[in-house]
N, C-alpha and C positions, 0 to 999 in steps of 0.2 A: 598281503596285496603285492604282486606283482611292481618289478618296472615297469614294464608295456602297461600296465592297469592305473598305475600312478602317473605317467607321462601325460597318456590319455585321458585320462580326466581333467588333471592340470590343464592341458590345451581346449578340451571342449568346457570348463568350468570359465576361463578367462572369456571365449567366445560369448560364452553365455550371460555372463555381467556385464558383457561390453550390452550386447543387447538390451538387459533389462533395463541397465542406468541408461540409456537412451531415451527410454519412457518421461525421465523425470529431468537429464540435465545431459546437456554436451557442449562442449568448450565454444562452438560457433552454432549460430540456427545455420540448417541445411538448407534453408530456400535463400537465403542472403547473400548477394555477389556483390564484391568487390574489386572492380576491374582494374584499380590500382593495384594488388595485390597479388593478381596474378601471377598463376608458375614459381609462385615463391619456394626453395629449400625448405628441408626442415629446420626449425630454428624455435627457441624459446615462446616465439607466441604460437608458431604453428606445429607443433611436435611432428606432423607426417609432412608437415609443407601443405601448399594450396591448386588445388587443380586451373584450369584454363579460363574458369570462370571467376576464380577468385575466392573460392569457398572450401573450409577446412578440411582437407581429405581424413584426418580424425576423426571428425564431428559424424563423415558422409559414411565412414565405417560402418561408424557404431549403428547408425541407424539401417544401413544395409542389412547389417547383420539380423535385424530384426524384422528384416522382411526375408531371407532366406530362413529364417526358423520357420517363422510362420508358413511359407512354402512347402517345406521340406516335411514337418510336422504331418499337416493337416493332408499331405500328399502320400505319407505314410499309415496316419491312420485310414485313409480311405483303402491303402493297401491291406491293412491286416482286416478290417472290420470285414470285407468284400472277400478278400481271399482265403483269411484261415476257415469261413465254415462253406467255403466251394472245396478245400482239400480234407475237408473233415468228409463230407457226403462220397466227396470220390474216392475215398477212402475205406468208408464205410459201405461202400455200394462195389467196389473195386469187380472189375470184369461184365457191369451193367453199363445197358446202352445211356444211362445216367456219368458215370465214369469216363466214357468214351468220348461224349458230346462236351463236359468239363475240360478233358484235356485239349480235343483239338480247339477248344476255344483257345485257352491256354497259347498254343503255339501259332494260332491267328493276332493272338494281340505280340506276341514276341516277335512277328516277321514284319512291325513297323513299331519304329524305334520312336522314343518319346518327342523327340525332335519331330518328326513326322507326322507321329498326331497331335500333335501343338501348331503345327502348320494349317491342319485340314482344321483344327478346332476355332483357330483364329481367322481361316479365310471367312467360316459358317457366321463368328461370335466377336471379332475383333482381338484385338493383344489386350494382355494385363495377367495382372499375378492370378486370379480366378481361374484365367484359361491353363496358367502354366499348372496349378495345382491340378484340374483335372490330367490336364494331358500325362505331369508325371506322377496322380495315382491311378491310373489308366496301367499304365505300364509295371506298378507295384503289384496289383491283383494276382498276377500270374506267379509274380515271384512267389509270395506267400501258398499261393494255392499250392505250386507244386512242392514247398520243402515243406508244407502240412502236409502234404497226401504222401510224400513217403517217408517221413519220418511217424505217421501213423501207420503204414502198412505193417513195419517190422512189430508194429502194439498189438495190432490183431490177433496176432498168434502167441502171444504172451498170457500165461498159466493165471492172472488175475483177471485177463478177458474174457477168459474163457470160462472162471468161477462167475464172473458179474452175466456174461450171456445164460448161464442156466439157472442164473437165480431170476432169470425173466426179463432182465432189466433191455429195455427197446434200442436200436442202435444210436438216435441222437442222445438219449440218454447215457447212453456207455462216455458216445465221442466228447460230450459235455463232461462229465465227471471223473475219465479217466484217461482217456487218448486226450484232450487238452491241457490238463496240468503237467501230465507228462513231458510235451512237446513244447509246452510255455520258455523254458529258458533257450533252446532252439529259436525259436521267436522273437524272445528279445536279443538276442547277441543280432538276427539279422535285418530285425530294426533299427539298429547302431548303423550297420553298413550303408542298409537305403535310406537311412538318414542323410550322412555322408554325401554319398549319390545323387540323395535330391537337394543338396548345396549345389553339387555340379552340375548336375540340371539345370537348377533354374538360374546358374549364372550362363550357363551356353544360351538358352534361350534368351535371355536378358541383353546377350551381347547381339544377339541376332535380333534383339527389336521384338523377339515374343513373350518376353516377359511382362517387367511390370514394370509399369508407364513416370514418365515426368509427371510433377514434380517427385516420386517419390525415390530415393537413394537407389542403386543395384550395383552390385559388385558388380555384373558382369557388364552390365551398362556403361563403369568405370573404365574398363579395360577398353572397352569400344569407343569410347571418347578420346582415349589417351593414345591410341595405337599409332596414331600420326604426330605425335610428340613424342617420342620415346627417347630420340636424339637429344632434344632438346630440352627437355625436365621427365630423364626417367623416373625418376620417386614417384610422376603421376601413376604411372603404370605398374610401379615396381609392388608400392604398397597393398593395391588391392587383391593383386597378384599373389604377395604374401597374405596375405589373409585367406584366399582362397586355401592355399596350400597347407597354412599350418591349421585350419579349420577341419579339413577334409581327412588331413593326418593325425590329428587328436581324434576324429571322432572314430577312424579305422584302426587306430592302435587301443583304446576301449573297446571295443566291439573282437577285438585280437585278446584282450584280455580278461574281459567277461566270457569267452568261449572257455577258456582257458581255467578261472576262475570256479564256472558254473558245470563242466565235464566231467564227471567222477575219474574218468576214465584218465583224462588227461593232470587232474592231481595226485593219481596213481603214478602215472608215469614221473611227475615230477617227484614223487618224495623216492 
């Protein structure tokens, strides 16, 4: 195992317990304000310090945390489930008005950024983490489709597709049994990144009021609250801030390392 593979797991393992122990225990309840309290430093009872309202920016983490998985997650499988068998077909169809009509879809949904359709989807549907999830797997589909459709095309032409096409075998049949296992760890290393991605997603939306709604925790909501304090009790802003960064950076330096890891090519190069 790599540094970069060991860093990054460390960083996105921490992430990830912070979350889960969320479910069952956090130093302060997240809906409980204590206006005495306020703007407090970090200190023995508050380890991050207390935001404006008086409540543990700790406690508001952990539980953040567990609504950008859940975001980032279910906005990525919508990515791969939707995208990898539209780059499978365009792949397997390559130079059919099938293929054609896949990609400039493709680059209709690329020329509005997920911000934007999280806008049109909340003027239609209202704000909330729902909306952010479709809007940022909205914006995943394309990703997948296209690093499936060419990381399949160079398969095509390959001396075992060409024994499985004459032994009869039909083309979703091929793209299922042997153009997807193939491309599979291509897939996963680029589900690490739009993971990553849709942490930062749905904290920009979240800052912008399209995420996910009071009472429930958001990083990027955090930073939006705090923006007008920053003088005056940075830690409100500083922490969530950090979290963003070292969340986004564990889970791009894993995905740096599973590429790495998973590449024949590039463990060639290494030994």
């Amino acid at each position: 195992m790599t540094r970069t593979l060991a860093l990054g797991a460390l960083l996105s393992a921490v992430f990830v317990t912070a979350a889960l122990l969320s479910f069952a225990w956090t130093p302060y309840p997240v809906d409980t304000m204590a206006i005495s309290e306020r703007l407090q430093p970090p200190s023995t009872a508050h380890w991050l310090g207390t935001d404006h309202f008086g409540r543990d920016i700790l406690s508001m983490l952990m539980v953040g945390a567990r609504i950008s998985i859940a975001v980032a997650l279910v906005a990525v499988g919508i990515g791969m489930v939707l995208g990898v068998p539209l780059g499978l077909a365009a792949a397997a169809l390559k130079g059919t008005w099938l293929d054609e009509l896949i990609m400039r879809a493709n680059d209709l949904v690329f020329a509005f950024p997920s911000l934007v359709i999280a806008i049109l989807i909340t003027a239609a549907f209202g704000p909330g983490a729902v909306n952010a999830i479709i809007a940022i797997g909205i914006f995943n589909i394309p990703v997948f489709a296209r690093l499936t459709r060419g990381a399949a095309l160079s398969l095509w032409q390959r001396d075992f597709i060409m024994a499985a096409r004459v032994a009869g075998k039909s083309a979703p049949r091929i793209s299922a049994e042997h153009i997807l296992p193939n491309v599979a760890n291509l897939l996963i290393v680029q589900g690490t990144i739009q993971f990553s991605l849709g942490i930062l997603a749905e904290a920009g939306l979240s800052y912008v009021g399209l995420g996910a709604q009071p009472p429930l925790p958001s990083w990027g909501r955090m930073l939006a609250d705090a923006q007008t304090m920053v003088a005056l009790a940075p830690h409100v802003a500083l922490m969530p801030g950090l979290a963003i960064i070292l969340t986004v950076l564990g889970l791009n330096l894993l995905g740096d390392g599973l590429r790495d890891h998973l590449d024949p090519r590039l463990r060639v190069i290494r030994t």
